[in-house]
MARGUKE-751090 format. One record per residue (C-alpha): residue number from 0; residue in one letter; x, y, z. Coordinates in Angstrom, 3 decimals, decimal comma, always signed. Layout:
N
+-----+---------+----------+----------+----------+
| num | residuo |       px |       py |       pz |
+-----+---------+----------+----------+----------+
| NUM |       A |        X |        Y |        Z |
...
+-----+---------+----------+----------+----------+
***
This chain:
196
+-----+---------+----------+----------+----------+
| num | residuo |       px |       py |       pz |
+-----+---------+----------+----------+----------+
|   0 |       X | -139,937 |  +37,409 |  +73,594 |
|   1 |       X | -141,437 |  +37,981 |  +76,997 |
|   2 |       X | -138,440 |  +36,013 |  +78,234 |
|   3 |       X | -135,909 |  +38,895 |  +76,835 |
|   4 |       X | -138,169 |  +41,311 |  +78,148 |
|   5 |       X | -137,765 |  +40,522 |  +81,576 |
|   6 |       X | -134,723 |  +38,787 |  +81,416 |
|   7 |       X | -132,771 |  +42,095 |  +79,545 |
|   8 |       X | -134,956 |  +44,633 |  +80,474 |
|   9 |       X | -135,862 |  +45,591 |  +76,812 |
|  10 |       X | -138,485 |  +47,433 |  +76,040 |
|  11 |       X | -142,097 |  +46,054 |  +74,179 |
|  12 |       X | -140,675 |  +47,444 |  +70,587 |
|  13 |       X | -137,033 |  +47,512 |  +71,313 |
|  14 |       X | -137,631 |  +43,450 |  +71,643 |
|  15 |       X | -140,054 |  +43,445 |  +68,616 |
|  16 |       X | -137,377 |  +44,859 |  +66,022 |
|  17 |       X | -134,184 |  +43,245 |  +66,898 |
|  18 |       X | -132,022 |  +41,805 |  +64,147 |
|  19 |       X | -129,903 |  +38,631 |  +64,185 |
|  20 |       X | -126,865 |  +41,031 |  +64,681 |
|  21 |       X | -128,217 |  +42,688 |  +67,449 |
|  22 |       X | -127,907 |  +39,106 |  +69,542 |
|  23 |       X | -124,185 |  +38,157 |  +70,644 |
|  24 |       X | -124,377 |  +34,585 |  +72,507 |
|  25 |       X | -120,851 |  +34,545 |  +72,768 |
|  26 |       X | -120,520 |  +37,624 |  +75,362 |
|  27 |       X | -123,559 |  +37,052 |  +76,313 |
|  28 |       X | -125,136 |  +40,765 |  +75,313 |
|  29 |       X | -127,865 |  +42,213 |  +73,063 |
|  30 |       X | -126,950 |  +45,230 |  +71,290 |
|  31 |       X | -130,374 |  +47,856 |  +71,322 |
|  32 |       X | -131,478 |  +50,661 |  +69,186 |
|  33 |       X | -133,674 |  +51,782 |  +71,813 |
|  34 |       X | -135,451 |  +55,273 |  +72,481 |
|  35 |       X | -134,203 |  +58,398 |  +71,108 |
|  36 |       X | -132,321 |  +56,310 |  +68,619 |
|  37 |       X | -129,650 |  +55,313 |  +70,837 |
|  38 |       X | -127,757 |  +52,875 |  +71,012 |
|  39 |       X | -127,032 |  +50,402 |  +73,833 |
|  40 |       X | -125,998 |  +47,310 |  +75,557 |
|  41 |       X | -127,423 |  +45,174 |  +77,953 |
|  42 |       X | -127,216 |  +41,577 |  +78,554 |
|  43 |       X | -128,416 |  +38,824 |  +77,628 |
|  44 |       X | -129,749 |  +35,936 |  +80,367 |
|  45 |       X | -128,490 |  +32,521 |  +80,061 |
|  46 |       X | -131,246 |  +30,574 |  +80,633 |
|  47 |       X | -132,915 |  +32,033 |  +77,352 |
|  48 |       X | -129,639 |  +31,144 |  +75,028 |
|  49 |       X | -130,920 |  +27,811 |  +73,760 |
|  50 |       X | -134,278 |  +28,817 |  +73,095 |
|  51 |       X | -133,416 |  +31,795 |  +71,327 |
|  52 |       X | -130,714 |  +30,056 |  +69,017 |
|  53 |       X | -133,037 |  +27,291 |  +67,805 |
|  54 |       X | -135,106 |  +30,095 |  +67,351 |
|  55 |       X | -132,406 |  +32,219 |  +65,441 |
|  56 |       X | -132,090 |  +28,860 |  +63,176 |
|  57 |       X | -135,512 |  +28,818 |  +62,025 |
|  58 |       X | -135,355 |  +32,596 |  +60,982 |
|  59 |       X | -132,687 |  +31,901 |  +59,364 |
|  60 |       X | -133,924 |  +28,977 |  +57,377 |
|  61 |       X | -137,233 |  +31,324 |  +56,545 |
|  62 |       X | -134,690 |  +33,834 |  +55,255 |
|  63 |       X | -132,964 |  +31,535 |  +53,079 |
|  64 |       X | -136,413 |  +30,130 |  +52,009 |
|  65 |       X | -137,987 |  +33,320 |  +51,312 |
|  66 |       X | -134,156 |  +34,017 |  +48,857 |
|  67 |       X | -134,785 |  +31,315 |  +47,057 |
|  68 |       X | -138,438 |  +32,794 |  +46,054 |
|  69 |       X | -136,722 |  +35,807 |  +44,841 |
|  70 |       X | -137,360 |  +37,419 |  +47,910 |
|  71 |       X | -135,670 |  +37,945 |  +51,651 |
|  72 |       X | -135,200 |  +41,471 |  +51,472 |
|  73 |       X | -135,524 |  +43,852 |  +54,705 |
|  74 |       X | -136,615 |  +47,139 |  +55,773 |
|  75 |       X | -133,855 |  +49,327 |  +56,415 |
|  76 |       X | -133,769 |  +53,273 |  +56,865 |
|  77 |       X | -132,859 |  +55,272 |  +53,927 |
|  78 |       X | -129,025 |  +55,781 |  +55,115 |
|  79 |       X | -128,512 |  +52,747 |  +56,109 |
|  80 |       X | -129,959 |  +50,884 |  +53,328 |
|  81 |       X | -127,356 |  +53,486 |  +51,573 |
|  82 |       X | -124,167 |  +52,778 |  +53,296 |
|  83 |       X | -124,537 |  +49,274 |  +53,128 |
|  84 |       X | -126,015 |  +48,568 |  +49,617 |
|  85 |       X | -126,386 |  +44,956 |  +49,713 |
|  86 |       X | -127,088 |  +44,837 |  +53,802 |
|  87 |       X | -131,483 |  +44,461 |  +53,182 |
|  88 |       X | -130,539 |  +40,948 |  +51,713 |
|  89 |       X | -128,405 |  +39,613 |  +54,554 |
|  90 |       X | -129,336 |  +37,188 |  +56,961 |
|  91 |       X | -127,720 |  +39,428 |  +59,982 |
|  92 |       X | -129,975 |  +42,687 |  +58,713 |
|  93 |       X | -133,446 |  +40,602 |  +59,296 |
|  94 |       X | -135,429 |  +40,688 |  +61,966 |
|  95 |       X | -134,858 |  +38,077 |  +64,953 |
|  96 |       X | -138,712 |  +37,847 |  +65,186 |
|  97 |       X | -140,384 |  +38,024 |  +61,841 |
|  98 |       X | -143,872 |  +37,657 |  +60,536 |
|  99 |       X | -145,585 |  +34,800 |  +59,242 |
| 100 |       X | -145,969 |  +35,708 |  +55,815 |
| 101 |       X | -144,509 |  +38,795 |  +53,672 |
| 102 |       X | -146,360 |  +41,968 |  +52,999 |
| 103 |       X | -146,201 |  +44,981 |  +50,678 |
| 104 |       X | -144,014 |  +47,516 |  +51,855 |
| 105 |       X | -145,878 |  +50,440 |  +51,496 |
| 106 |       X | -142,720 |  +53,093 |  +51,713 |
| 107 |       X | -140,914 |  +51,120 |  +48,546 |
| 108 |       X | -143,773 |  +48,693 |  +47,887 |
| 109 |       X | -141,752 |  +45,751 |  +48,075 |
| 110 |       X | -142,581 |  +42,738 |  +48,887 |
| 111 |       X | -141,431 |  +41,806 |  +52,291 |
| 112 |       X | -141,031 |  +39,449 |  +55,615 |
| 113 |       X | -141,592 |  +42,418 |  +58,564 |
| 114 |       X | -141,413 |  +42,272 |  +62,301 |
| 115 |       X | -143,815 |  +40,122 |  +64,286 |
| 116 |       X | -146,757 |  +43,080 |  +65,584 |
| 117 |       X | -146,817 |  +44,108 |  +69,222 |
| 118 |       X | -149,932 |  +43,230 |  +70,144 |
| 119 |       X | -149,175 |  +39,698 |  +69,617 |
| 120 |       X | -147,150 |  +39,970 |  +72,547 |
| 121 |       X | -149,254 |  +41,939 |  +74,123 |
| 122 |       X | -151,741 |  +39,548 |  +74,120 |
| 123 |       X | -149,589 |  +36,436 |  +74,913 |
| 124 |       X | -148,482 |  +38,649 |  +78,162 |
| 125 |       X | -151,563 |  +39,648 |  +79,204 |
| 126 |       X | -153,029 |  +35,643 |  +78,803 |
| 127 |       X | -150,242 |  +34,526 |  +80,736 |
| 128 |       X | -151,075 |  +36,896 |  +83,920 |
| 129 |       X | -154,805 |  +35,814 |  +84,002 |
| 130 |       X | -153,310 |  +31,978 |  +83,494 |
| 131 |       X | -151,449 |  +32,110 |  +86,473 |
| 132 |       X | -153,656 |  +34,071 |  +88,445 |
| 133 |       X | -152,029 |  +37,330 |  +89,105 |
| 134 |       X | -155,058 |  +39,460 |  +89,938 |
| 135 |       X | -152,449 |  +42,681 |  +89,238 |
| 136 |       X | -152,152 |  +44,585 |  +86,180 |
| 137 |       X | -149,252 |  +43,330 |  +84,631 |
| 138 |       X | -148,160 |  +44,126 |  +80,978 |
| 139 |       X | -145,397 |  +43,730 |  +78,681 |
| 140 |       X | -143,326 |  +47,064 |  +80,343 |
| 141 |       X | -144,222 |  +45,375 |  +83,719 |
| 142 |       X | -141,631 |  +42,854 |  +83,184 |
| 143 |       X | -138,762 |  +45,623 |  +82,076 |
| 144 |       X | -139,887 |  +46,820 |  +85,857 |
| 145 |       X | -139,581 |  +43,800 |  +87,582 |
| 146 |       X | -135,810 |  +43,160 |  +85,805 |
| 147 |       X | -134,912 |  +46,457 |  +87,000 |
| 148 |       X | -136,129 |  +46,196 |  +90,585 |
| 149 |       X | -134,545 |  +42,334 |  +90,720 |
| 150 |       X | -131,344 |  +43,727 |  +89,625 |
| 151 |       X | -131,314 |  +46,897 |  +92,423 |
| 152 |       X | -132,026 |  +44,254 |  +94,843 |
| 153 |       X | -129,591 |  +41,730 |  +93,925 |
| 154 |       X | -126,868 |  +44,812 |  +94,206 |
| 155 |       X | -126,358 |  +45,903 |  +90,806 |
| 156 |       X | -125,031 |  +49,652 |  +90,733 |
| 157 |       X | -127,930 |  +52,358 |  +89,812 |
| 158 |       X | -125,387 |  +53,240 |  +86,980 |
| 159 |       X | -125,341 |  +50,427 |  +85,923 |
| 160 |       X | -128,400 |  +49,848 |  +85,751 |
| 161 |       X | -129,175 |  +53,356 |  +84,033 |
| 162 |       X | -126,461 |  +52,147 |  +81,177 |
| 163 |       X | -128,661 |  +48,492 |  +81,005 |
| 164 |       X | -132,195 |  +50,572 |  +80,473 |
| 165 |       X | -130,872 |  +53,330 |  +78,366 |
| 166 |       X | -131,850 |  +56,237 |  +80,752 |
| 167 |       X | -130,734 |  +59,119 |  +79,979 |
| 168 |       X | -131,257 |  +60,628 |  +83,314 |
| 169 |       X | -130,481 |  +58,364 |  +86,266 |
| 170 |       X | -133,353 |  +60,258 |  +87,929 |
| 171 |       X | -135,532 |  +58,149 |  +86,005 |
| 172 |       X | -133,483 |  +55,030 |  +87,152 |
| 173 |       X | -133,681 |  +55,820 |  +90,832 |
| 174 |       X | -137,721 |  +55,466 |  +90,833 |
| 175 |       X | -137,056 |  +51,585 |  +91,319 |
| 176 |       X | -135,100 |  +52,377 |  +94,963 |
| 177 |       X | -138,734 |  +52,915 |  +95,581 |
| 178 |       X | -140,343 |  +49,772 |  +94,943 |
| 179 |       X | -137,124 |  +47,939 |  +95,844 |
| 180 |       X | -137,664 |  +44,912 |  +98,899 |
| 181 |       X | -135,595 |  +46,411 | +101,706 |
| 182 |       X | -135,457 |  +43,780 | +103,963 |
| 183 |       X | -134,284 |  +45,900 | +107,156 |
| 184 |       X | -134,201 |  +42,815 | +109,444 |
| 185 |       X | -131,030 |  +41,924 | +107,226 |
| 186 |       X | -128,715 |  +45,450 | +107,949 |
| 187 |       X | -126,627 |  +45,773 | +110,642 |
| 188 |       X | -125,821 |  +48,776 | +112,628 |
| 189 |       X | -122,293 |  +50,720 | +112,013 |
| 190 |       X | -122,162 |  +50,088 | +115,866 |
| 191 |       X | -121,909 |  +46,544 | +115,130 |
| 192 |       X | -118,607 |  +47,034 | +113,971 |
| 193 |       X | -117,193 |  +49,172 | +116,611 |
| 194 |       X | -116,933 |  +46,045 | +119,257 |
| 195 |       X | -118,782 |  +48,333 | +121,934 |
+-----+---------+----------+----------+----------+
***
């Protein structure tokens, strides 16, 4: 999870409720319903593609598992769960990163298999900093940060980049300019190029 957090620039709970449809290996993407219930695109990193398929396996296998107990039936909102009448039951509606056991709905009070908590990763994240000895604070939205500084400094557009985030405003965007590494040493003057 903390690996799709930096490496996609999700957000903490934008991470915690994705579904197996949200997660498109083929193009390489991650669909998002992320703040102001919006939907977005941004990609998905390569590295994390075989972890997060073997992982995708095992949900699916607890899915089918938890079927065959009469169960396997997901949150959705009221319209949705409308619209698509038989959607709660299907494999691509749960969540990519489930809880361990099932719990009692208490909207419908159904039994069911919910999203993992955030603090869990929370937790992880904030272990992992004091394991490697980063004596910063560092926390789960520190790593959507760091993707979006990494990708200003590797020359990604700031629109872009906006799109990737789900900014509305690329004001917000443009605070990482300010935290970018400008290595001046590496520009060259526009009198370079006149020969002079």
């Amino acid at each position: 999870m903390a690996k799709l957090l930096y490496g996609s620039g999700l957000r903490l709970m934008e991470c915690v409720r994705l579904r197996i449809k949200d997660i498109d290996f083929d193009r390489k993407r991650i669909q998002v319903f992320g703040k102001g219930d919006k939907w977005r695109s941004t990609i998905l990193a390569p590295p994390v593609i075989p972890q997060l398929y073997a992982h995708m396996e095992r949900v699916k296998a607890l899915h089918h598992a938890d079927l065959e107990e009469g169960f396997g039936e997901v949150y959705l909102p009221p319209a949705l769960s409308r619209k698509y009448r038989g959607a709660a039951r299907e494999t691509a509606w749960q969540y990519l990163f489930p809880s361990k056991k099932r719990s009692i709905d208490p909207r419908s009070e159904k039994e069911r298999r919910h999203h993992v908590l955030e603090s869990g990763l929370q937790k992880a994240v904030k272990l992992a900093v004091k394991k490697a000895g980063i004596n910063k604070q560092a926390t789960c939205h520190t790593l959507r940060h760091s993707f979006a500084t990494t990708m200003l400094e590797n020359g990604v557009n700031i629109r872009v980049l906006q799109e990737l985030l789900g900014h509305a405003d690329v004001k917000t965007t443009e605070m990482y300019t300010h935290v970018m590494d400008k290595d001046i040493s590496r520009l060259t003057s526009p009198l370079e190029g006149l020969g002079l």
